[in-house]
Backbone bond lengths (Angstrom), bond angles and torsions (degrees), N, CA, C in turn:
res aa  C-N    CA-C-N  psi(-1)  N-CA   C-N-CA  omega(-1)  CA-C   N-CA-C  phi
1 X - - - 1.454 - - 1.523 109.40 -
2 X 1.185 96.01 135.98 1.810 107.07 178.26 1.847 109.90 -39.31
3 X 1.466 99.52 -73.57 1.418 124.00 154.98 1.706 110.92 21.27
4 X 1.843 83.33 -87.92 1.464 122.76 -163.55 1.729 114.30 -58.47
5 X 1.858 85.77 -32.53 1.718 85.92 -167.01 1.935 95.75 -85.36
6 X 1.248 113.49 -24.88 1.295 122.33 179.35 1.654 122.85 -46.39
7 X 1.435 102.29 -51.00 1.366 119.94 162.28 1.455 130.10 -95.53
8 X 1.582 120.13 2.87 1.348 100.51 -174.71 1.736 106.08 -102.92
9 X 0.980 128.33 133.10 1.462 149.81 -164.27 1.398 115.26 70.69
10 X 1.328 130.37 21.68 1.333 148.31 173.45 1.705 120.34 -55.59
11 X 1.254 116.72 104.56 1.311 101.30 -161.59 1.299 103.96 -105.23
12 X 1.761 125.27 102.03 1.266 121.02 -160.80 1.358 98.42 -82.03
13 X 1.726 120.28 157.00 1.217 131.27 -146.18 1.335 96.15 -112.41
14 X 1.790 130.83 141.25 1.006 135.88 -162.37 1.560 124.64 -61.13
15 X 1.668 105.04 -32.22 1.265 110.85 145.76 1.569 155.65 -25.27
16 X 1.361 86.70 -49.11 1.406 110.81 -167.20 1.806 103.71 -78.52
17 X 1.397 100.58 -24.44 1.706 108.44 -179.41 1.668 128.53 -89.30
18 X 1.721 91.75 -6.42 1.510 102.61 170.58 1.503 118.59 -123.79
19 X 1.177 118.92 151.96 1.306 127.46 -175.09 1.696 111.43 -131.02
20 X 1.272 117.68 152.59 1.305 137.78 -166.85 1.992 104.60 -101.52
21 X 1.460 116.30 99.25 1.162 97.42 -168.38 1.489 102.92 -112.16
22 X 1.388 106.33 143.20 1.481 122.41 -161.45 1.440 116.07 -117.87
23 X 1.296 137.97 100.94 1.304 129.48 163.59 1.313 124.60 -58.52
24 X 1.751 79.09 122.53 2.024 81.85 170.34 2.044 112.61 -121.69
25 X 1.034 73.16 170.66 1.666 101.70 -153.38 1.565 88.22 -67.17
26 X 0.990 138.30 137.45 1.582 160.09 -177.64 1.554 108.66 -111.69
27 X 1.527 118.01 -111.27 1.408 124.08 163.38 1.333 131.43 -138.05
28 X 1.125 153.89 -165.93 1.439 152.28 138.56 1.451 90.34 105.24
29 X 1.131 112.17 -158.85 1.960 121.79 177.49 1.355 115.37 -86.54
30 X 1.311 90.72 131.60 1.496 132.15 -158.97 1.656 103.46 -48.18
31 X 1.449 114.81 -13.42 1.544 108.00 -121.04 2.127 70.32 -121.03
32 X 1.381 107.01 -20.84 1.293 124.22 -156.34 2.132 93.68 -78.37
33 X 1.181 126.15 129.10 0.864 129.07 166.54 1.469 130.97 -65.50
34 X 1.454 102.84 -28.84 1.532 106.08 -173.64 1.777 102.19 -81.79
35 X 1.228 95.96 -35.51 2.209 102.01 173.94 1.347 105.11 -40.36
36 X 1.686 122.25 23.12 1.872 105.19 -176.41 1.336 86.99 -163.62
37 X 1.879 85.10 143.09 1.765 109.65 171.62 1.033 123.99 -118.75
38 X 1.007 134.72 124.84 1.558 147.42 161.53 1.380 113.19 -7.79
39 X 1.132 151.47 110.69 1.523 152.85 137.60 1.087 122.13 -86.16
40 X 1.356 120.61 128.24 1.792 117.15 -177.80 1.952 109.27 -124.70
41 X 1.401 85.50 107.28 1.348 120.14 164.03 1.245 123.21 -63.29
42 X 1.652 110.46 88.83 1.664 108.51 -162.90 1.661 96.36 -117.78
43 X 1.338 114.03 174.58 1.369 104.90 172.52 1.697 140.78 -90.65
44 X 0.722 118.95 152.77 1.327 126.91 -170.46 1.189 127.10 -55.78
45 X 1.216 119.32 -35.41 1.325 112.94 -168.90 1.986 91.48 -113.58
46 X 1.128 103.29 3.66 1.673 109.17 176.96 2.134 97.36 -90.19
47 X 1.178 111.07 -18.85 1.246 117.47 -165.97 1.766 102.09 -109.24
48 X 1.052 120.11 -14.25 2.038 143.00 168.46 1.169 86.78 -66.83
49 X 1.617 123.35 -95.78 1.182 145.30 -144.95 1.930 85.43 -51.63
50 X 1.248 122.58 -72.48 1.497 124.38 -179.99 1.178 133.28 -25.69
51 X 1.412 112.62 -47.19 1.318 119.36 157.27 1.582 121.49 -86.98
52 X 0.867 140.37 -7.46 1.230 134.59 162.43 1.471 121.09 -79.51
53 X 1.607 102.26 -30.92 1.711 106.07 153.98 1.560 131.69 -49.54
54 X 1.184 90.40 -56.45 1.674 113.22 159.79 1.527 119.02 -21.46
55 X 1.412 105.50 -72.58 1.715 142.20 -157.29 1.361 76.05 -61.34
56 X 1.268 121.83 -90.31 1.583 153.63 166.95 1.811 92.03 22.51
57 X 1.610 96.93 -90.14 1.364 126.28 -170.22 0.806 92.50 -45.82
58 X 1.977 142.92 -95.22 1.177 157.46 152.34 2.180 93.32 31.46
59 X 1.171 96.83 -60.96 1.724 104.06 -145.47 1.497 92.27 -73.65
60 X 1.327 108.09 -51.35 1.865 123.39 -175.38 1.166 93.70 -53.30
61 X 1.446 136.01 -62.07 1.437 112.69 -169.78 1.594 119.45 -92.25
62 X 1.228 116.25 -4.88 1.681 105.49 155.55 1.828 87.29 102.11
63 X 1.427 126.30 33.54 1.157 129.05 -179.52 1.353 114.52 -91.13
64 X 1.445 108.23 -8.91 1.937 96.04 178.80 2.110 99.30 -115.94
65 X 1.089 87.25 155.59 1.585 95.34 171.14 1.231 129.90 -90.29
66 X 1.617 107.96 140.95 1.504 117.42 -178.20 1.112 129.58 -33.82
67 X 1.221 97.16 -29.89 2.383 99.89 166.98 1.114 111.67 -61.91
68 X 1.505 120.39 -33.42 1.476 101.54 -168.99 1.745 132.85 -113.54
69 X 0.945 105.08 115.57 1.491 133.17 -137.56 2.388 101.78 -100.67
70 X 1.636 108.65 -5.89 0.976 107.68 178.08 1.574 113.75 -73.34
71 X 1.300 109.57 128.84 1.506 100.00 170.05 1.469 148.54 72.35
72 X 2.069 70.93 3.54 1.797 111.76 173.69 1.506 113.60 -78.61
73 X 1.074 116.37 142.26 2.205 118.76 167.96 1.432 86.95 -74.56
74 X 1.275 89.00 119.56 1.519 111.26 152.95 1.617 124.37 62.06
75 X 1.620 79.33 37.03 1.490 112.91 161.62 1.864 124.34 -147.83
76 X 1.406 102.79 140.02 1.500 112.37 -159.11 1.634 104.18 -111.99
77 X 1.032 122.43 140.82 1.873 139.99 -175.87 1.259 113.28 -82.98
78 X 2.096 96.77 -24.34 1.376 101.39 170.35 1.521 131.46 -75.32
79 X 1.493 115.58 137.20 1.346 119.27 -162.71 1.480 94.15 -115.26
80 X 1.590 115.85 128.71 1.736 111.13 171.94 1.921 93.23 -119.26
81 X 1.186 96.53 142.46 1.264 122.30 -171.60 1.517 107.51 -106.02
């Protein structure tokens, strides 16, 4: 399985397991701690590889349904009328 060979001896990179989390400003006073939420700034190509694992698995075992055609091989979103 694609999957299997994808992840087995895969040495995920230390990067990819930490994220940078950033409060952002919500509403009320500025000055107020609870006016802010957590955002986590992870990396990109740690979050690629993740979802494409996903998709991957998903496809090998027959977990998504025939309607849905986003982001599928050799299937198009485009609809001609």
């Amino acid at each position: 399985m694609k999957f299997q060979k994808l992840l087995s001896g895969i040495n995920i990179p230390k990067e990819w397991k930490c994220a940078n989390i950033t409060p952002l400003y919500t509403k009320g006073p500025v000055s107020d701690v609870s006016n802010y939420r957590p955002v986590n700034l992870t990396s990109v190509s740690g979050n690629l590889t993740e979802t494409a694992s996903r998709v991957l698995y998903m496809e090998e075992n027959k977990l998504l349904s025939d309607t849905r055609h986003g982001f599928r091989q050799a299937r198009s979103c485009v609809k001609n009328n």
